[in-house]
C-alpha positions as CSV (number, residue, x, y, z in Angstrom):
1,X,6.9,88.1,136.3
2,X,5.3,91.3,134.9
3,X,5.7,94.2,136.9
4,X,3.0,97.0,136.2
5,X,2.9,100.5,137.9
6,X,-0.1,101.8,137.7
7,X,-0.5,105.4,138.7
8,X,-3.9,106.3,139.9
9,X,-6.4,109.4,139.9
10,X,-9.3,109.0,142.6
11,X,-11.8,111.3,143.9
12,X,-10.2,113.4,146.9
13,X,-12.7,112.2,149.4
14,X,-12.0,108.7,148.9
15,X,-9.1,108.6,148.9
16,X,-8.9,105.8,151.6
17,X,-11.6,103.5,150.9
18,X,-9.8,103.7,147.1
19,X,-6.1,102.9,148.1
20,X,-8.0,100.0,150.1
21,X,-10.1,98.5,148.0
22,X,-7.4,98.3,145.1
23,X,-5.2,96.5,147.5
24,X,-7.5,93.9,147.9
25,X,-7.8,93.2,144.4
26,X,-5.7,89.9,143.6
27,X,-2.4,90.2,142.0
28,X,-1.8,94.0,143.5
29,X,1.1,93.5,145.6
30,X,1.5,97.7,146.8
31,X,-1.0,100.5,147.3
32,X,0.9,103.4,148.0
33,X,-0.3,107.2,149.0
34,X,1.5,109.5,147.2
35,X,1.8,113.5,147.0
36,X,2.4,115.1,143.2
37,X,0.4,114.6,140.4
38,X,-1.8,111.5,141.4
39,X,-3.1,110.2,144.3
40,X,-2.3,106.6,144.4
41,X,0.1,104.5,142.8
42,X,-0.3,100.8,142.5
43,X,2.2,97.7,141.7
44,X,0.8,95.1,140.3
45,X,2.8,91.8,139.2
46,X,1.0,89.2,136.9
47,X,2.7,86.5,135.3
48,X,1.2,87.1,131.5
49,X,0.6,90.4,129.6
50,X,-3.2,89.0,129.2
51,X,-3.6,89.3,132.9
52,X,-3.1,93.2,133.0
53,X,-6.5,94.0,131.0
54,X,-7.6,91.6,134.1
55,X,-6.3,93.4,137.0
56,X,-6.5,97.0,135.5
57,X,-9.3,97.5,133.3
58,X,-11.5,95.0,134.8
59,X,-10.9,95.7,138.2
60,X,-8.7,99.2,139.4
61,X,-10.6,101.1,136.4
62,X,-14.4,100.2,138.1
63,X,-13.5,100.8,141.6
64,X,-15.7,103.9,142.9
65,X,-13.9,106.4,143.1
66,X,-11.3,105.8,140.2
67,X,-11.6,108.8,138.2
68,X,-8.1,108.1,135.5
69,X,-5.5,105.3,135.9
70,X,-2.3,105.2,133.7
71,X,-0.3,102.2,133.6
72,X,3.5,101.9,133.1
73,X,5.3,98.8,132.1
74,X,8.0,97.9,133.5
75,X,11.2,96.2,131.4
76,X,14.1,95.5,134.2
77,X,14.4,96.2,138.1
78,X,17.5,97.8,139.1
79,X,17.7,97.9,142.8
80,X,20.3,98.8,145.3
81,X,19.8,95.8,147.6
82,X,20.0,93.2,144.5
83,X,23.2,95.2,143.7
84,X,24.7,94.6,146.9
85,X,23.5,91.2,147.5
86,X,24.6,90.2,144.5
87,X,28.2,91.8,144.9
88,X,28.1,89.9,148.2
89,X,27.9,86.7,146.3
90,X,31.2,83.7,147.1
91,X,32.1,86.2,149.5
92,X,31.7,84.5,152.8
């Protein structure tokens, strides 16, 4: 699985009808509402690199209201709760 963040510029008064609409595009998984720098930050998780110019160019890009999207990559997850599940592991 291919993990993408994709951090999201949209116009200030839509705001909500953006984080919406992007979260109904197939193959988002989050839409979250964030303060700082951008406005909305979306996860999206393909299965091939291909898919990404699918999801995010084709479709996030050309939503109205979408004024800049940049997209980070991600390589590994590191989370807390994988950590401890994982240290739980043979324990019972």
């Amino acid at each position: 699985m291919i993990t993408a963040i994709v951090l999201i510029e949209a116009a200030p008064a839509l705001i909500p009808e953006v984080a919406a609409a992007v979260a109904d595009i197939d193959r988002v998984s989050e839409v979250y509402s964030v303060a700082g720098d951008v406005d909305l930050i979306a996860m999206v998780r393909v299965t091939a690199h291909e898919e990404l110019a699918d999801v995010i160019a084709d479709r996030i890009s050309k939503v109205e209201g979408v004024r800049e999207t940049r997209t980070f990559i991600a390589f590994r997850a590191y989370s807390r709760h994988d950590l401890d599940a994982a240290f739980q592991l043979g324990l019972d």
